[in-house]
N, C-alpha and C positions, 0 to 999 in steps of 0.2 A: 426515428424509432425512440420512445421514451423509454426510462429506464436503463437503458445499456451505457455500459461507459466505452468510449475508445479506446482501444489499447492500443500505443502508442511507443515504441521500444526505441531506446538508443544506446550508445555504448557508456558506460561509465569510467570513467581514465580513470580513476582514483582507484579502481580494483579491479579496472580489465576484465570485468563481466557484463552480461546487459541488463537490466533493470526496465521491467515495466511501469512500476509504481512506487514513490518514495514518501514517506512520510515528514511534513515538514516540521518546522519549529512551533507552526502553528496549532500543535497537536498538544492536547488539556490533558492527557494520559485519563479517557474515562474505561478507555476498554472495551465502546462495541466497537470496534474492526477488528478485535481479538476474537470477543465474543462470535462473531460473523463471520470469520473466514473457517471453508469448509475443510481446510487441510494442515490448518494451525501453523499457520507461516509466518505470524507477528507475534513478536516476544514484548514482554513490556520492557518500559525503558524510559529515556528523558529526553528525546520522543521514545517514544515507540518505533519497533524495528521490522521490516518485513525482510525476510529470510528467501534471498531469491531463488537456492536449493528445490524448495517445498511450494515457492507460488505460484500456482495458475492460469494467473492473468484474469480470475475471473470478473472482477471489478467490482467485487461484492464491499469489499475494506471503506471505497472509497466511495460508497454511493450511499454510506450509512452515516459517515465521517459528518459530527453535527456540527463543526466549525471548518470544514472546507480542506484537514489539513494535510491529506493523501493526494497527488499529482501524478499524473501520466507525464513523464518529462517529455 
């Protein structure tokens, strides 16, 4: 299927919650995966932070991501 991303979950030890999608180093802070996410789950930052409260797994952040730097861990 094109277009879709995998969602892909596993645990994060570092804060004992699960995480679909992380934003890496590799991330230029331009703001579309802010722009783009329909429920406002990324905050800006040095990267950029997705908020796993509010995100939906939709894969929309990371499929827009013009340098690659959102990851299904």
């Amino acid at each position: 299927m094109t277009g879709f991303v995998t969602r892909r979950i596993v645990p994060d030890n570092s804060k004992g919650v699960v995480v679909a999608y992380k934003i890496t180093s590799k991330c230029i802070t331009c703001g579309t995966c802010k722009d783009e996410c329909p429920v406002e789950a990324i905050s800006e930052g040095k990267p950029y932070k997705i908020d796993d409260s509010k995100c939906i797994d939709c894969g929309s952040c990371a499929s827009v991501c013009p340098v690659e730097a959102i990851e299904a861990p």
